[in-house]
Backbone bond lengths (Angstrom), bond angles and torsions (degrees), N, CA, C in turn:
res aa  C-N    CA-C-N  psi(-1)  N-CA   C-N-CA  omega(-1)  CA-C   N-CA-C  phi
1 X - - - 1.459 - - 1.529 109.32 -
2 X 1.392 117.25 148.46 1.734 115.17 -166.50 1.606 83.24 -88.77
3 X 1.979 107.59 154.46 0.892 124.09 150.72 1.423 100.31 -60.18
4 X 1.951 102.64 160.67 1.029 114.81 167.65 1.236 110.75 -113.24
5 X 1.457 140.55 149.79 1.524 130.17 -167.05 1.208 104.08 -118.02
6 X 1.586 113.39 151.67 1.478 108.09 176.46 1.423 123.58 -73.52
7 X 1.029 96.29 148.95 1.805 100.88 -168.69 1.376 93.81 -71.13
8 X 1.399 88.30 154.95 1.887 108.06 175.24 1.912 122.64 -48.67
9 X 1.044 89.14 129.35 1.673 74.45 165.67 1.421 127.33 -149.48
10 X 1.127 138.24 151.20 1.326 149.25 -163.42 1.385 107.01 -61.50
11 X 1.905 126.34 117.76 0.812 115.77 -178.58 1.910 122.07 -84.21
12 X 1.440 101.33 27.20 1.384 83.03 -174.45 1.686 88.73 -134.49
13 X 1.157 143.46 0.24 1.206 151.94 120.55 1.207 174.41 -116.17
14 X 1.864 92.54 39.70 1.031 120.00 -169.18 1.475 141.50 49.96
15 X 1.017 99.51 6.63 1.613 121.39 -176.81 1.817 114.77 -84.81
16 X 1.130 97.01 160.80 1.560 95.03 -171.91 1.688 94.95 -89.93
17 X 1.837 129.99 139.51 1.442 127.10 -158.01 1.253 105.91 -50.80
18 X 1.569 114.60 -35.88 1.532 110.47 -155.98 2.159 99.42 -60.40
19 X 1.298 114.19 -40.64 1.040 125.08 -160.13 1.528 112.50 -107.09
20 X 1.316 103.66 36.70 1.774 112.51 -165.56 1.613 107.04 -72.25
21 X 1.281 121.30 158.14 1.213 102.51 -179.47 1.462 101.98 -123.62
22 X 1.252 122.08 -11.93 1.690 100.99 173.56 1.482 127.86 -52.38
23 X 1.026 134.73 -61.16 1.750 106.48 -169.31 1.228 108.58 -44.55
24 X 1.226 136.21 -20.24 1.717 122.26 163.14 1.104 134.43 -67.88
25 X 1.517 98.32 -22.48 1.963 107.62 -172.26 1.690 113.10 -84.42
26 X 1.466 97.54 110.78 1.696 95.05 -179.54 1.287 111.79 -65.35
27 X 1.721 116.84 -164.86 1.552 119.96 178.85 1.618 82.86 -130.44
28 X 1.378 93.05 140.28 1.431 125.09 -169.97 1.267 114.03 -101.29
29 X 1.435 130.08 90.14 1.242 121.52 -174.29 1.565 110.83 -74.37
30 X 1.241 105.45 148.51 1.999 108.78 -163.11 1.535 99.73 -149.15
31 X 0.976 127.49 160.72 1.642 127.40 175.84 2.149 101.57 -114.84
32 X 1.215 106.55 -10.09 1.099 98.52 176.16 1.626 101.24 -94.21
33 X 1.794 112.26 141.07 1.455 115.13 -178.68 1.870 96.64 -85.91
34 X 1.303 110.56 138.63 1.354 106.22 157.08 1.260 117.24 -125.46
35 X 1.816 99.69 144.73 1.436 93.91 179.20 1.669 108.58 -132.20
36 X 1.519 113.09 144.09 1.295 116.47 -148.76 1.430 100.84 -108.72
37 X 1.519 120.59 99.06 1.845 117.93 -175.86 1.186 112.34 -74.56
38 X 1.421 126.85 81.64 1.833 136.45 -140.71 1.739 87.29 -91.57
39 X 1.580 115.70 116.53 2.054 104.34 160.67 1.299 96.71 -66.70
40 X 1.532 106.42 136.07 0.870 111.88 143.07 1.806 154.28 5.48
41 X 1.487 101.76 -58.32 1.335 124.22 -173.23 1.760 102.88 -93.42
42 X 1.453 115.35 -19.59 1.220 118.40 162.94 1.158 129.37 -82.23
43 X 1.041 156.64 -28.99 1.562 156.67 152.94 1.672 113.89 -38.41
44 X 1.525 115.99 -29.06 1.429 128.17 164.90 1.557 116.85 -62.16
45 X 1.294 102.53 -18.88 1.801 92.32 -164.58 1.443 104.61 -108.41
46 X 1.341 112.28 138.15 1.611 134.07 -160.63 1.860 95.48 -56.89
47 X 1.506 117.73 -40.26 1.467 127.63 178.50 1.427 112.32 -55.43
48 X 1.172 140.07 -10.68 1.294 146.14 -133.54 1.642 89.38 -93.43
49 X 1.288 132.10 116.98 1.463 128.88 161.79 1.473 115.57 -83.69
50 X 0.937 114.42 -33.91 1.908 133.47 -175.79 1.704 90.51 -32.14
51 X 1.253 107.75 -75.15 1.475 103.34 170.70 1.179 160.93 -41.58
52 X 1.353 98.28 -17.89 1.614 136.84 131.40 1.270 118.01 -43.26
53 X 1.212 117.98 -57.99 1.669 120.83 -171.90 1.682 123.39 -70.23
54 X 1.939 100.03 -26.86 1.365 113.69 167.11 1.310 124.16 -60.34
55 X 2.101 99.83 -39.41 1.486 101.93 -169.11 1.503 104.52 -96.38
56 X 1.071 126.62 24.81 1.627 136.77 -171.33 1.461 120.49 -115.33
57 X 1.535 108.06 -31.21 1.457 111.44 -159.99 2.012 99.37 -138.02
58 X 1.150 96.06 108.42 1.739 120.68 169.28 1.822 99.24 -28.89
59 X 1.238 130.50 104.56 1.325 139.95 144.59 1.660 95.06 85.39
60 X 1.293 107.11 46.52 1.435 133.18 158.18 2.160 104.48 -87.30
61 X 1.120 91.17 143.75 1.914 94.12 -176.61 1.576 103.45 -137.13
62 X 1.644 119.74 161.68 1.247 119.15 176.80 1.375 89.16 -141.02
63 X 1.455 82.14 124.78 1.983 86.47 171.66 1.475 107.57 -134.23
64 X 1.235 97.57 126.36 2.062 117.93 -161.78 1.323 99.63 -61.47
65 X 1.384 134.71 144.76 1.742 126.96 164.57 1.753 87.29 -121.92
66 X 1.293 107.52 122.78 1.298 126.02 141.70 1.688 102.54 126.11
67 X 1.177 116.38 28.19 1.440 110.88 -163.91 1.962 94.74 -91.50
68 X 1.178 122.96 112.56 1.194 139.82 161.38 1.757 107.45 -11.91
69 X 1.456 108.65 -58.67 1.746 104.91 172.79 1.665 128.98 -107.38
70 X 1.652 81.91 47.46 1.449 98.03 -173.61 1.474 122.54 -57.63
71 X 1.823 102.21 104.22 1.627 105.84 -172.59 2.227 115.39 -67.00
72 X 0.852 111.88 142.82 1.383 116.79 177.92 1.520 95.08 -36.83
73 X 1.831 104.61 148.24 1.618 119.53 -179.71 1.399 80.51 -93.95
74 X 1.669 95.16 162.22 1.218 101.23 151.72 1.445 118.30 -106.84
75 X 1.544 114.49 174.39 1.537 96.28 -159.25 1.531 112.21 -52.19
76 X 1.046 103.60 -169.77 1.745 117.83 175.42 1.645 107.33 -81.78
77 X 1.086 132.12 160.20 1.682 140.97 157.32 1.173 117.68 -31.65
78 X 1.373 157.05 124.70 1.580 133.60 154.92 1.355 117.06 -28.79
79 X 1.124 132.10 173.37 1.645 143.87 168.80 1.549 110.48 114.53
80 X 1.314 111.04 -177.90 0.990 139.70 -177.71 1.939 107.00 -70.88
81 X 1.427 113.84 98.41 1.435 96.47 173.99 1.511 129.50 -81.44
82 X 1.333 96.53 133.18 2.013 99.55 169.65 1.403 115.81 -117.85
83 X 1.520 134.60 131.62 0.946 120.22 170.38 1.627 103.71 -90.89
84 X 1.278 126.59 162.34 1.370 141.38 -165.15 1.725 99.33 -110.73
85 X 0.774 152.51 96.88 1.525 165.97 -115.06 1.258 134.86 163.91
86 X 1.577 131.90 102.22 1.456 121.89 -168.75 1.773 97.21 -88.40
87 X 1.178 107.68 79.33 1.334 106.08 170.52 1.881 101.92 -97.75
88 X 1.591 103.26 160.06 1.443 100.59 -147.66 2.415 90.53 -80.66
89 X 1.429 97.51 -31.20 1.398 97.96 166.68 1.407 135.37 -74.37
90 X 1.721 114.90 -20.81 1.425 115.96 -174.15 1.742 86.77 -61.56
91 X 1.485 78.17 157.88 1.616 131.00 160.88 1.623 110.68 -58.96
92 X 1.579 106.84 127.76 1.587 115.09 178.94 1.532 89.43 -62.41
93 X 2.008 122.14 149.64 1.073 105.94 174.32 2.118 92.50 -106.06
94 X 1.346 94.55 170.36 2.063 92.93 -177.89 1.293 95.74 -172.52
95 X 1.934 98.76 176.71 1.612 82.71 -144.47 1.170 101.79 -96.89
96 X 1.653 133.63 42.68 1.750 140.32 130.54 1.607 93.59 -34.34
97 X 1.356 128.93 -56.37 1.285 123.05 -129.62 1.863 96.49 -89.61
98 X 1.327 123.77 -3.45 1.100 132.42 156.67 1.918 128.97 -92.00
99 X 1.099 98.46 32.46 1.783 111.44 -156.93 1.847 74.50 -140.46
100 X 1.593 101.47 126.01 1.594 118.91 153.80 1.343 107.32 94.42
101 X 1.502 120.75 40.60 1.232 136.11 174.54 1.031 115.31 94.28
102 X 1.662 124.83 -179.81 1.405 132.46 -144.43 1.797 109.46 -96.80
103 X 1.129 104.08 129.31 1.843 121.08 176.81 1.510 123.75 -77.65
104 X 1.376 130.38 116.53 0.869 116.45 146.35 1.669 122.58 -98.02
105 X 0.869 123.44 121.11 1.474 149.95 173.95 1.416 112.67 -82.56
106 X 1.522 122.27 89.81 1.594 125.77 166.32 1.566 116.96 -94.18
107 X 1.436 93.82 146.81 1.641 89.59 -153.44 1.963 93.92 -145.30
108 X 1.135 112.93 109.42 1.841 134.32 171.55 1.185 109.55 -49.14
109 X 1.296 119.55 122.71 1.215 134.71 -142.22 1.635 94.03 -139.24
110 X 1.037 113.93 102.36 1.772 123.51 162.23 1.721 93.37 152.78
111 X 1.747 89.83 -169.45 1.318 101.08 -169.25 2.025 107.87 -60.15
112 X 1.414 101.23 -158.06 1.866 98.87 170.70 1.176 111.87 -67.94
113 X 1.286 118.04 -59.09 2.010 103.67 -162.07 1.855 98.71 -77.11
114 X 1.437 114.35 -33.08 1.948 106.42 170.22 1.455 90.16 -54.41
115 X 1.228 139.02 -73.05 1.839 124.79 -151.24 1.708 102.78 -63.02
116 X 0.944 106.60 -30.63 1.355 114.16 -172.72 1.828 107.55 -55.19
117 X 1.444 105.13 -60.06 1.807 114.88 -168.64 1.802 88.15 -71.54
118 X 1.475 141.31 -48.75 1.407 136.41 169.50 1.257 101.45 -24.23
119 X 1.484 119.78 -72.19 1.676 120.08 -158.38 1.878 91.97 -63.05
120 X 1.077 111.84 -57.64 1.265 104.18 -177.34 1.413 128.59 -19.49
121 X 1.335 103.67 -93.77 1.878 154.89 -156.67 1.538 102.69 -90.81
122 X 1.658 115.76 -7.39 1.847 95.76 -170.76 1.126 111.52 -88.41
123 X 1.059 140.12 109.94 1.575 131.04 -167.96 2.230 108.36 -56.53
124 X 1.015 92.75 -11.27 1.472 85.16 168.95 1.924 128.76 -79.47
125 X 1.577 91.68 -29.80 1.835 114.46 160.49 1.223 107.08 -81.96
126 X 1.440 153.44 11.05 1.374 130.54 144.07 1.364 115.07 -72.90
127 X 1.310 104.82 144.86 1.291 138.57 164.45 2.060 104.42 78.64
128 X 1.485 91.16 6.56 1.905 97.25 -173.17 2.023 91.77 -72.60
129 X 1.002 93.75 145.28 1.653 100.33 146.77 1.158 144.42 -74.73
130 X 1.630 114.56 112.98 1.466 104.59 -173.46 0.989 124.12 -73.20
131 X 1.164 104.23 158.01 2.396 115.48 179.99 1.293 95.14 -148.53
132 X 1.564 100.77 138.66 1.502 98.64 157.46 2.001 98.15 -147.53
133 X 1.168 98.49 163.24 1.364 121.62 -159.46 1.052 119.82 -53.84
134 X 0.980 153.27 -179.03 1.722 140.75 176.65 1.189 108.88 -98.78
135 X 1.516 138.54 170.57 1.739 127.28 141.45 1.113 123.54 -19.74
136 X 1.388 123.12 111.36 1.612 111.98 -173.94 1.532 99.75 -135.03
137 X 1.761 124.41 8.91 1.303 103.87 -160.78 1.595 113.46 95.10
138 X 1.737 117.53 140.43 1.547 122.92 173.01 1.553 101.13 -61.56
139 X 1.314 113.14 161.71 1.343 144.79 171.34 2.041 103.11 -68.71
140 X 1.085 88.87 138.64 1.480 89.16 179.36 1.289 118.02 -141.82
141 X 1.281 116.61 72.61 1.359 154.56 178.91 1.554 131.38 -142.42
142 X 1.545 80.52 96.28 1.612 102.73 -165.37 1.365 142.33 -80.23
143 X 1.705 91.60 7.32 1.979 111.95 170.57 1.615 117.27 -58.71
144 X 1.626 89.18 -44.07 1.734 86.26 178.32 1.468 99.73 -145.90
145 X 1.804 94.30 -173.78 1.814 104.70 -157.48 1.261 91.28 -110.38
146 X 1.472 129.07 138.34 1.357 132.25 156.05 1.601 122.78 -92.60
147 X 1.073 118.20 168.01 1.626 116.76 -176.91 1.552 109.79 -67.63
148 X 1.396 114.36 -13.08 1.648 111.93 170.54 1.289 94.15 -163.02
149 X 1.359 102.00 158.62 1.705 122.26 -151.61 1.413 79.59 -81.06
150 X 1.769 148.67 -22.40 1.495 139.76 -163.92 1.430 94.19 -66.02
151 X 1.375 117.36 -30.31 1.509 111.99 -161.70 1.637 123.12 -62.69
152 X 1.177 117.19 146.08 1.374 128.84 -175.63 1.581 107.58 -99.17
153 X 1.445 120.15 136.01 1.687 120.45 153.93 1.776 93.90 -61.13
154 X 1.584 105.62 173.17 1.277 114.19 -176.44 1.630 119.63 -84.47
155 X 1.131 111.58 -17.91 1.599 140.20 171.25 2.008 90.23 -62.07
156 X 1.062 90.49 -58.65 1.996 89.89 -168.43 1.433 102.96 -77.40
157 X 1.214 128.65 -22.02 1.274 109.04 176.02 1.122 112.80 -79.77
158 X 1.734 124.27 -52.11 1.323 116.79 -166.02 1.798 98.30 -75.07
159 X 1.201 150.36 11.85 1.278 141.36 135.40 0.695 136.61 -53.03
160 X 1.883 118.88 -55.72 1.281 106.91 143.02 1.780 148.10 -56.07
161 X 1.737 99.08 -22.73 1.668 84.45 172.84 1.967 111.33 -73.97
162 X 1.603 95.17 -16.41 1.599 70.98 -173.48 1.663 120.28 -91.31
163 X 1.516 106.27 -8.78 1.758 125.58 152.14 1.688 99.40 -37.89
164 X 1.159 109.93 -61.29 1.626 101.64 178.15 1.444 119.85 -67.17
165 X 1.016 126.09 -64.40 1.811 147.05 172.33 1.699 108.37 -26.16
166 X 1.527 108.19 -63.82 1.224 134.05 -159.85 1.554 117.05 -102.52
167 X 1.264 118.93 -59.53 1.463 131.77 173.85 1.626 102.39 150.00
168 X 1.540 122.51 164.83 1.092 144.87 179.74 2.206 109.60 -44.38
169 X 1.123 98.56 -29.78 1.649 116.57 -144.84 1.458 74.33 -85.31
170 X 1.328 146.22 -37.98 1.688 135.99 -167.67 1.174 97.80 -90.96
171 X 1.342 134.91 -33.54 1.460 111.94 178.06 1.357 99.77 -78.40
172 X 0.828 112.47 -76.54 2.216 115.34 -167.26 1.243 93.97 -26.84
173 X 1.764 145.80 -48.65 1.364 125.60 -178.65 1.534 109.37 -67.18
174 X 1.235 124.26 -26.23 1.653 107.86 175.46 1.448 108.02 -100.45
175 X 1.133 111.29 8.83 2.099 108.10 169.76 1.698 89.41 -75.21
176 X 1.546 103.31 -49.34 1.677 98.52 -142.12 1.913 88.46 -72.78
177 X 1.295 132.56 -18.72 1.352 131.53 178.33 1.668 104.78 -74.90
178 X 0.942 121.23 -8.98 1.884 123.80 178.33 1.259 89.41 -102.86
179 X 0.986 133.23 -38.00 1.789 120.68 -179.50 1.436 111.02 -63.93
180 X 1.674 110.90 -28.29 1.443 100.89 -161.19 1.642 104.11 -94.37
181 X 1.556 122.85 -21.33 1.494 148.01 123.52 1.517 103.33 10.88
182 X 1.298 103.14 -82.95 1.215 147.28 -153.24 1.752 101.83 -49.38
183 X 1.763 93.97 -89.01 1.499 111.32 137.10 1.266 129.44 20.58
184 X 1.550 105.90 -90.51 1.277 127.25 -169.16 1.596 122.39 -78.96
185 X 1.975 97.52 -23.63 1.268 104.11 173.54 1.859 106.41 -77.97
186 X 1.024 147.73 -56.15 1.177 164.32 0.83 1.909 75.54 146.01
187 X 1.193 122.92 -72.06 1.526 144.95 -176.56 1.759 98.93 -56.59
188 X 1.260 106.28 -62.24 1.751 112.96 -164.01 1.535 85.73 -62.00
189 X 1.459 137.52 -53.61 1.333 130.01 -164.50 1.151 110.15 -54.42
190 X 1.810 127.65 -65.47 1.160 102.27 166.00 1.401 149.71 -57.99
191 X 1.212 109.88 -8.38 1.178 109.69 173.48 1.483 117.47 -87.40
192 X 1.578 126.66 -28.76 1.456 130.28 138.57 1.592 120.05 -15.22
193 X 1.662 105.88 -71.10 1.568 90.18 175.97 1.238 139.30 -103.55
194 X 1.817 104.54 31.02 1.289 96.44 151.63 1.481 118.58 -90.10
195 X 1.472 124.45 -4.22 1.232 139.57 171.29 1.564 103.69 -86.69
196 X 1.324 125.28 -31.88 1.757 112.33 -177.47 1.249 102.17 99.41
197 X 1.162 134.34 -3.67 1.628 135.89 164.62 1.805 104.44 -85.52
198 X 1.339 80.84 133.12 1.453 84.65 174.82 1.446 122.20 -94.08
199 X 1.630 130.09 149.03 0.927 129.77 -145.75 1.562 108.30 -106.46
């Protein structure tokens, strides 16, 4: 029986070509810098929103942790660092924390225990300050399962920190871009198995 191969897909949004979504996705001008501590093993998977957030938001960065020929970073952005982290001690972050110059906001990028060793082990999250988000309600993003329904994809979190940071009007434009994500992923799957390709 022939292998079947995975269908093509867009390397800058994970989408399968037929259903790509960049020429739609604007650039989001933001005053907060974000930077996305992507594992490794996450940037491969079609679910991945992080990549979303790069191609969405003006002087947004993805920097890989664990890549075997990992070339030197260059430094980080100026500003004020926050790491984005539901640690059970960080600090609620609010929008004080956007008042008295410019933010960079780094934010762990993979599943729980990948975001988990990021906040840890990335030499770019030492010595940053943690924040994590307030009560806002479960995550409602239905590609994949997190270890608790509180959990956020990375698309919903950094929406919500910049809903706080920035105002309401930057997240609701990148909620309604994870819906359309969502959508399109949601569409290619079924249509995967009525073909026998998996989605």
């Amino acid at each position: 029986m022939p292998r079947v191969l995975p269908p093509s897909r867009c390397d800058d949004c994970g989408l399968r070509l037929e259903d790509c979504l960049c020429p739609e996705l604007p650039r989001l001008p933001v005053a907060t810098r974000v930077v996305l501590l992507t594992h490794r093993a996450e940037r491969r998977k079609s679910t991945n929103t992080g990549r979303l957030v790069a191609r969405l938001l003006v002087g947004a960065e993805v920097r890989v942790r664990g890549e075997r020929d990992d070339a030197p970073r260059p430094p980080l952005p100026a500003g004020r660092r926050l790491v984005l982290y539901p640690e059970r001690d960080a600090r609620v972050l609010s929008r004080a924390d956007a008042e008295g110059g410019p933010v960079v906001l780094l934010v762990p990028d993979g599943n729980w225990n990948q975001a988990r060793r990021c906040y840890r082990r990335d030499p770019d999250a030492r010595g940053c300050e943690v924040v994590r988000l307030p009560e806002t309600g479960p995550g409602r993003y239905p590609l994949r399962r997190g270890a608790s329904p509180d959990l956020l994809c990375t698309l919903e979190a950094v929406a919500r920190a910049l809903g706080l940071l920035e105002g309401p009007a930057v997240a609701a434009e990148l909620e309604g871009w994870l819906a359309r994500f969502v959508e399109r992923s949601l569409r290619a799957a079924g249509r995967g198995r009525g073909r026998g390709v998996a989605g």
